[in-house]
C-alpha positions as CSV (number, residue, x, y, z in Angstrom):
1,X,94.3,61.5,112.9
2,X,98.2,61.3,112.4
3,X,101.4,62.8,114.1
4,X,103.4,65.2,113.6
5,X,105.1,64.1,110.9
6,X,102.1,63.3,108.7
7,X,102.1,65.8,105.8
8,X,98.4,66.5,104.3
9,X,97.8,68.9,101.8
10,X,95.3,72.0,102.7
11,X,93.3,71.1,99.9
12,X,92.6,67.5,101.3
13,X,89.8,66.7,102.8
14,X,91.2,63.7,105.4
15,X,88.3,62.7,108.6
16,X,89.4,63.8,112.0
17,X,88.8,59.9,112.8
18,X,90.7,58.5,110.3
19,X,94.2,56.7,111.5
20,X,97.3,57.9,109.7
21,X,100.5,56.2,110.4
22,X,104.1,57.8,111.0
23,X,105.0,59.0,107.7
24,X,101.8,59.0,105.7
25,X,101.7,62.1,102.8
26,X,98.6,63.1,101.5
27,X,98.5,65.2,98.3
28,X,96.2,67.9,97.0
29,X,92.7,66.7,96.6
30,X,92.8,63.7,98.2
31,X,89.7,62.6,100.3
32,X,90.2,60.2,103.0
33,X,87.2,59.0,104.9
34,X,86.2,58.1,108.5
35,X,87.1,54.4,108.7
36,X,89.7,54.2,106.8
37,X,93.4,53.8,108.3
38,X,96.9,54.3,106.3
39,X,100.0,52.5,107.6
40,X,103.4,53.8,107.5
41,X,105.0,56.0,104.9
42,X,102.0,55.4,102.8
43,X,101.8,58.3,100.0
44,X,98.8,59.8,98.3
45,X,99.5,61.8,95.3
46,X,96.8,63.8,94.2
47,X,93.2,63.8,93.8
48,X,92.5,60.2,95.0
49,X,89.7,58.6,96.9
50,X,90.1,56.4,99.9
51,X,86.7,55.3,101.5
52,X,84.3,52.9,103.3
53,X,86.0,50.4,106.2
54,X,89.3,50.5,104.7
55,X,92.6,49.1,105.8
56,X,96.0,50.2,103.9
57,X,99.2,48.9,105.1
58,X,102.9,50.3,105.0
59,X,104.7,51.8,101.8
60,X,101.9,51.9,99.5
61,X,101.5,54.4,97.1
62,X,98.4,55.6,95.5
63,X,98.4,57.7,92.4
64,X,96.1,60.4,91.0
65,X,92.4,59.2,90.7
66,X,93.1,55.9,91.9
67,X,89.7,55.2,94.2
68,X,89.6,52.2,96.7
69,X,87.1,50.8,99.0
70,X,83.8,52.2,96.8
71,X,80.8,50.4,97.1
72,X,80.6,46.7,95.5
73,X,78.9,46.6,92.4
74,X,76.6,44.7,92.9
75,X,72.7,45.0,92.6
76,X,72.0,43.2,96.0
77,X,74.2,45.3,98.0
78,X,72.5,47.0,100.9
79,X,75.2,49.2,102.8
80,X,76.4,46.5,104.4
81,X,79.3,47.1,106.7
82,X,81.8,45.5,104.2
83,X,86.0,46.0,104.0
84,X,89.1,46.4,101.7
85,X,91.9,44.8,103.4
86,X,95.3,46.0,101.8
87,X,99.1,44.9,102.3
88,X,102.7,46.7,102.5
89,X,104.6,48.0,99.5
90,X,101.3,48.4,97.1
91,X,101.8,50.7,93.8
92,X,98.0,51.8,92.3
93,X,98.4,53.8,89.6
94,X,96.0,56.1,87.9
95,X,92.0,55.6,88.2
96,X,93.0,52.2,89.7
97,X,89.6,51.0,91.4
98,X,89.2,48.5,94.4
99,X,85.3,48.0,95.4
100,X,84.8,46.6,99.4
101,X,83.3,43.2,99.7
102,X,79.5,41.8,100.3
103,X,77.6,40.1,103.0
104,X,76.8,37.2,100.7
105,X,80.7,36.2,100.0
106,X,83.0,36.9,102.6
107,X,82.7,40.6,103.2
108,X,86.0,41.8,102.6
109,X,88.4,42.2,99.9
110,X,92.4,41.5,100.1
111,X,95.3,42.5,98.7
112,X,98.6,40.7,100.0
113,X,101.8,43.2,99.5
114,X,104.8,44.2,96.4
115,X,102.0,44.3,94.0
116,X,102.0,46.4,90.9
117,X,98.3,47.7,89.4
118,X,98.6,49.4,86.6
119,X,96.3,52.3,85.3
120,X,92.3,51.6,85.0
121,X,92.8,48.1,86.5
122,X,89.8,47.2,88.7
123,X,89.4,44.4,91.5
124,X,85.6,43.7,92.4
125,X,84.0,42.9,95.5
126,X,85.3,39.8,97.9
127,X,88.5,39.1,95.4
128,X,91.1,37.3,96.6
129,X,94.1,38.6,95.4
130,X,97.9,37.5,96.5
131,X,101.0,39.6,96.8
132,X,104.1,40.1,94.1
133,X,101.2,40.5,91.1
134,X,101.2,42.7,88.2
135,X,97.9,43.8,86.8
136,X,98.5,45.7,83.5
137,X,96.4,48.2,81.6
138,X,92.9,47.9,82.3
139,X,92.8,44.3,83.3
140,X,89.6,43.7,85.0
141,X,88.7,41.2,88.1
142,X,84.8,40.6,88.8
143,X,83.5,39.8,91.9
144,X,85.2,37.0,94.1
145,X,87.8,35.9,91.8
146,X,91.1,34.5,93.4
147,X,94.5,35.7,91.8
148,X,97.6,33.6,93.7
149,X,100.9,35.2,94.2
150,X,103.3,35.7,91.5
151,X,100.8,36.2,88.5
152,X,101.2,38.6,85.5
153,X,98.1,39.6,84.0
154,X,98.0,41.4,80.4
155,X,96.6,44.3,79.0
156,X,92.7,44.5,79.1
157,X,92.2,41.5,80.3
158,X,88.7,40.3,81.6
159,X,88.4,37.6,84.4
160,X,84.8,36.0,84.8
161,X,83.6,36.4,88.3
162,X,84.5,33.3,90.5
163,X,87.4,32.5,89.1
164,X,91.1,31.5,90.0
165,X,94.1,32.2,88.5
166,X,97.1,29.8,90.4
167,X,100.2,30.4,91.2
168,X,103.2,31.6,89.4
169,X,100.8,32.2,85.7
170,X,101.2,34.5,83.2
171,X,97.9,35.8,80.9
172,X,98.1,37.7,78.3
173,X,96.9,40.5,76.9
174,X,92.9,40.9,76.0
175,X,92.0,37.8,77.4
176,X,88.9,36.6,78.2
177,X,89.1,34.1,81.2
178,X,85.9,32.3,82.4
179,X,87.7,28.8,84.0
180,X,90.1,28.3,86.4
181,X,93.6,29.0,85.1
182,X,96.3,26.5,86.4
183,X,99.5,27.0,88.0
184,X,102.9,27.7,86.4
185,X,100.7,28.3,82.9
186,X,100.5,30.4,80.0
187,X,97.0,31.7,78.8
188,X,95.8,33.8,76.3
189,X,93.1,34.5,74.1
190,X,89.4,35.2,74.2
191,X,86.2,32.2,73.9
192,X,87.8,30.4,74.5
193,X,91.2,31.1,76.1
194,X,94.5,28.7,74.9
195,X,97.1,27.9,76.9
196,X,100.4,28.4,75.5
197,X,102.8,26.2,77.5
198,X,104.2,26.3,81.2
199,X,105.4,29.9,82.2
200,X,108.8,28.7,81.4
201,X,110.5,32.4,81.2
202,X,108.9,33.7,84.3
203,X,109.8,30.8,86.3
204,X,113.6,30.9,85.3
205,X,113.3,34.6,86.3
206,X,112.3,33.9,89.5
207,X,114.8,31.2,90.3
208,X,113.3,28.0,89.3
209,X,116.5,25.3,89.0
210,X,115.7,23.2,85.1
211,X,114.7,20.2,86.9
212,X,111.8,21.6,88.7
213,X,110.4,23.5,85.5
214,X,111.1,19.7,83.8
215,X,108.8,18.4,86.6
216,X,106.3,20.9,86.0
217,X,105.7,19.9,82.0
218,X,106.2,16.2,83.3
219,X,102.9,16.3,84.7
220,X,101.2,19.0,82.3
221,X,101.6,16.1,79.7
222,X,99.4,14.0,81.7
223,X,97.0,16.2,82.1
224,X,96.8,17.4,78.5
225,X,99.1,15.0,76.2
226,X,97.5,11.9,77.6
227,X,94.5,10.0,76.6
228,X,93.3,10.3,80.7
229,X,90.4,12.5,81.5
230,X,91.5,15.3,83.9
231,X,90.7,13.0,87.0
232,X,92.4,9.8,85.7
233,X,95.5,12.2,84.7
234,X,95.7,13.6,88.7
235,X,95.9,10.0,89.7
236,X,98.7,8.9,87.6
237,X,100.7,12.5,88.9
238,X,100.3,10.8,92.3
239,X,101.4,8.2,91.0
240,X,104.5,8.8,89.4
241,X,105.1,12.1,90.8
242,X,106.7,12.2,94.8
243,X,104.7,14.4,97.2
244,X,106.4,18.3,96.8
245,X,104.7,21.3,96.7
246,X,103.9,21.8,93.4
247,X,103.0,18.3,92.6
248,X,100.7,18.9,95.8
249,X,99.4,22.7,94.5
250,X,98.9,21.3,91.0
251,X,96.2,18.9,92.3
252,X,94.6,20.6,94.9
253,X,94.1,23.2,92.4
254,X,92.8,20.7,89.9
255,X,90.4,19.3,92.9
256,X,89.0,22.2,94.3
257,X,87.8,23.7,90.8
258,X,84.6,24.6,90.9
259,X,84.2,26.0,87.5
260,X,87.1,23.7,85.3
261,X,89.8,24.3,84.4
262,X,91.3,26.0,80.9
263,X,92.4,23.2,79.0
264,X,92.2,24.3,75.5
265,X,95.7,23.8,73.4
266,X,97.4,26.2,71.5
267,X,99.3,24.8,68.2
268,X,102.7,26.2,70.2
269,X,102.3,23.9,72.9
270,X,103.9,21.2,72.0
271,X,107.0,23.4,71.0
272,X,107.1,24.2,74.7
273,X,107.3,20.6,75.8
274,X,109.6,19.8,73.1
């Protein structure tokens, strides 16, 4: 169940069969069930729930009421042997949720690592989620979405089930999002969403040189400034654009959509491309 330097609380209630890693602290009322395993240094406050086949790497803290690995909501589940899968250096804060995944999708949901979800967030069954993400407030996956890494989502925030949200966006706050939300974007809104520009701020912050960012609106304006259709606008970025990888994550995102893209303009738009 641990070593000797695993600290659980009396009050816990932690499965002789569960695997806890050197380090791990487990607070008062905490349960921790059979299949689940806690990597190093992981730290359970108090009161909070860890269940089903459940795999939580190193660092991670969990605080009070947070549950993870629950059963999927869904009405065609049928006690499956699904999984939560979980990264290093995770922060779920208070009556955070995470449901395992289904038989009919790919039975197991991830989390990749430094991610931040904030109080009554919630990630459904078979999401897809990256690492260095913030979830605020109550923002709400269904089931199978796809969040890349490097994505800020706002306040009460709802995403439709199936959807992805690419690389480096930002979405904010009480959002409804029920298409595909490009890379290196700003979204917000509700039926439908707008997009407010390229995520200009947030890419500076995390190092972008100008000239990349400038590459980035270069072929946003194709896509949403030109009179081209959104497939005639991905062959003039191959075009004009050389191969790189955003150029090349732009348009495989763009080409594997499944449920379109959000391609509504706000009036601020063209202020960003100014």
């Amino acid at each position: 169940m641990g070593n000797p330097e695993t600290r659980i609380h009396p009050s816990a209630a932690v499965h002789p069969r569960a695997q806890l890693d050197h380090g791990v602290q487990i607070g008062p009322a905490c349960v921790i069930d059979e299949f689940v395993s806690l990597g190093k240094n992981t730290r359970l406050d108090a009161h909070v729930y860890i269940t089903g086949h459940t795999a939580v790497g190193e660092d991670g803290r969990f605080f009070p009421y947070s549950a993870v690995g629950t059963e999927p909501q869904d009405v065609g589940y049928q006690q499956e042997e699904t999984r939560v899968e979980i990264g290093d250096r995770n922060l779920f804060r208070e009556f955070m949720t995470v449901n395992r995944g289904t038989a009919k999708d790919v039975g197991t949901t991830r989390i990749g690592d430094d991610n931040y979800f904030m109080a009554y967030s919630h990630i459904a069954h078979d999401c897809q989620v990256g690492s260095r993400i913030v979830f605020m407030n109550g923002v709400t996956l269904a089931g199978h979405c796809l969040v890349d890494d490097h994505v800020q989502i706002s306040a009460f925030t709802g995403v439709h089930q199936f959807c992805r949200i690419g690389r480096y966006a930002y979405i904010g706050g009480y959002s409804v999002i029920t298409q595909d939300v490009l890379p290196f974007c700003k979204v917000a809104g509700g039926r439908p969403p707008l997009i407010y520009g390229t995520n200009a701020i947030g890419l500076r912050r995390l190092g972008f040189p100008r000239e990349r960012i400038k590459t980035i609106k270069g072929m946003f304006r194709l896509i949403f400034f030109s009179d081209l259709n959104t497939a005639q606008a991905v062959e003039r970025i191959e075009g004009e654009f050389p191969p790189g990888e955003d150029r090349d994550e732009l348009l495989s995102f763009i080409r594997s959509s499944k449920r379109g893209i959000v391609k509504k303009l706000s009036d601020e738009w063209k202020k960003d491309l100014a």
